[in-house]
N, C-alpha and C positions, 0 to 999 in steps of 0.2 A: 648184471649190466657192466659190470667193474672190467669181469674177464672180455669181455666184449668189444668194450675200450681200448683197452690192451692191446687185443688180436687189431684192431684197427689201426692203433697207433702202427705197430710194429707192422705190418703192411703197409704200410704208409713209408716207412722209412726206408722199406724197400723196395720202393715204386718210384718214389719223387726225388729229388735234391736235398740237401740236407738245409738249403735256402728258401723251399718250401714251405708253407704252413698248410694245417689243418685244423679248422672250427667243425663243432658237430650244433645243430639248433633245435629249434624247436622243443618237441614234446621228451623226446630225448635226452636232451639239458637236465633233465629232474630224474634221477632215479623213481620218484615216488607216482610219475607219470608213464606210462607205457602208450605210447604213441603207434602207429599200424607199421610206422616204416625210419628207417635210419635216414637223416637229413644231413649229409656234410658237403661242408666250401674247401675248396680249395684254390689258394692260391699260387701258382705256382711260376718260376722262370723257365720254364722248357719253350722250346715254339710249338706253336700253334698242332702240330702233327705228333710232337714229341707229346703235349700233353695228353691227347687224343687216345695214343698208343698206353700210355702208362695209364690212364682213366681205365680201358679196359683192361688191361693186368691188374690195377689194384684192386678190382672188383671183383675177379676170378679168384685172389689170391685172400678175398674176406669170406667167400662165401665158400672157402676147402674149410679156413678157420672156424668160422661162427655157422655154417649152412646157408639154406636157402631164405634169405628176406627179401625184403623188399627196401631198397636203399638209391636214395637219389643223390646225385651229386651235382654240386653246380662249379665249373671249372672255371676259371677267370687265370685268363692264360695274361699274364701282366705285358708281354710285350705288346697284347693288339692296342692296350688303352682303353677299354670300353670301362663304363662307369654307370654300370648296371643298379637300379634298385634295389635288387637283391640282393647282390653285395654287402650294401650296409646291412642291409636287417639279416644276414647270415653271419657276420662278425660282430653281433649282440651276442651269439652261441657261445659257448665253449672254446676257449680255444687250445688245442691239444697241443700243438704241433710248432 
């Protein structure tokens, strides 16, 4: 799980801003839990289209690293303002980034 992280983080940093963050949650959060799928938030300052664009690169670009899983992401593009539920209960997670 550790390399895992890793390969995310650093995909990560090649995808988004360096303003960016990234939380991972759930069942994930616990090495000692293996969960069905990868959970991560991100928050990021791109617009709306830019986050969009980099959401699918960072995803092609984890799944050359780690393979094929199955991995949700939930984007919160900070310039719209939304103030999602999710949001909070995804920055309980981890936060990587």
């Amino acid at each position: 799980m550790i390399q895992e992280q890793t390969s995310i983080m650093d995909c990560f940093k090649q995808t988004f801003e360096p303003s960016d963050h990234l939380w991972i949650f759930r069942s994930r959060m616990d090495d000692h839990k293996r969960g069905g799928d990868i959970d991560l938030y991100i928050e990021t300052q791109l617009s709306a289209e830019g986050a969009v664009k980099a959401k699918f690169k960072f995803l092609r670009l984890i799944q050359n690293e780690i393979g094929e899983q199955k991995i949700d992401i939930v984007l919160n593009v900070l310039e719209l303002n939304q103030h999602l539920p999710i949001y909070e209960t995804a920055k309980k997670g981890h936060l990587f980034v």
